[in-house]
C-alpha positions in Angstrom: 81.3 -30.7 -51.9 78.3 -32.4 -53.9 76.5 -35.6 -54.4 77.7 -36.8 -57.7 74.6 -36.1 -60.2 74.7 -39.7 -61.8 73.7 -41.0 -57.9 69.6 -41.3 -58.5 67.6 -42.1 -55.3 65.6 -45.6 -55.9 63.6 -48.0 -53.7 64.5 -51.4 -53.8 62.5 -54.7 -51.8 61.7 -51.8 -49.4 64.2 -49.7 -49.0 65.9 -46.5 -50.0 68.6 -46.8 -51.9 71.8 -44.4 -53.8 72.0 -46.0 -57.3 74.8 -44.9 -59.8 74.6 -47.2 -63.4 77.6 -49.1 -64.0 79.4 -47.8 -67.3 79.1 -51.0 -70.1 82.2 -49.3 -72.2 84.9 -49.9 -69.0 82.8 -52.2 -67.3 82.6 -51.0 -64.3 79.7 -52.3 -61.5 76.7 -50.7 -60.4 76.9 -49.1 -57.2 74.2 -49.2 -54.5 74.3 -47.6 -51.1 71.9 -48.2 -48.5 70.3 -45.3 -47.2 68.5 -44.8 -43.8 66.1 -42.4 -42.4 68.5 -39.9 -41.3 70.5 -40.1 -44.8 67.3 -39.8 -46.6 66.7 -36.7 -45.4 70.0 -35.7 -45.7 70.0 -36.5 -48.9 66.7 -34.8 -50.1 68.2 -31.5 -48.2 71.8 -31.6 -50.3 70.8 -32.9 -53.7 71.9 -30.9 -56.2 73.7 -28.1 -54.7 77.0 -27.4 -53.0 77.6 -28.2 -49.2 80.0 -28.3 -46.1 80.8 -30.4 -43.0 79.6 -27.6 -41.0 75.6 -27.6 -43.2 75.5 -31.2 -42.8 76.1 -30.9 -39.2 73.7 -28.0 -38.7 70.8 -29.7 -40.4 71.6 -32.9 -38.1 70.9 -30.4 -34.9 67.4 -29.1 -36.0 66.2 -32.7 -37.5 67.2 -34.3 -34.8 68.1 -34.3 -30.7 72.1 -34.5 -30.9 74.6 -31.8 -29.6 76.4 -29.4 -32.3 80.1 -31.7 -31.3 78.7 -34.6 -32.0 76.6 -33.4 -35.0 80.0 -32.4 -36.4 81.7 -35.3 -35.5 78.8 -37.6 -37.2 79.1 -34.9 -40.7 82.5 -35.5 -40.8 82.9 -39.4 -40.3 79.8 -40.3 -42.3 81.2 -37.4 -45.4 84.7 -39.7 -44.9 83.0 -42.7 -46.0 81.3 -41.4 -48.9 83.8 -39.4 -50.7 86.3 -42.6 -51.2 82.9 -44.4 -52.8 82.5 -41.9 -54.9 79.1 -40.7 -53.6 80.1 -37.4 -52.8 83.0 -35.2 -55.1 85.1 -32.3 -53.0 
């Protein structure tokens, strides 16, 4: 999986923030998605280049002081929220 290359990385009234343009020809809204610390970093480690449940988890364990289970578990529930925005393409 990815983060989709039209999502830019903006701060906005203080925070960090996943911005994708809306599209004036179908109308379609901007998006915005909050980001926090832990998805910042996250985000600067996976732009741009393929990655899996299982990288995402990894790079949890060495950032922070979590067990590999629920590292996974976190990966996986936070990637199942993002791929039906849109964020992130399979």
């Amino acid at each position: 999986m990815k983060i989709r290359s039209e999502y830019r990385l903006r701060e906005m009234v203080g925070e960090q923030v996943a911005v994708a343009p809306g599209e004036a020809e179908t109308a379609a809204p901007t998006r915005i998605l909050a980001l926090n610390a832990s998805a910042r970093a996250l985000w600067n480690l996976f732009r741009g280049r393929e990655f899996s449940a299982q990288q995402v988890a990894e790079a949890l364990t060495e950032r922070y002081d979590v067990s590999p289970e629920s590292a996974r578990s976190d990966a996986r529930k936070r990637i199942g929220q993002l791929v039906p925005c849109g964020i992130i393409e399979s």
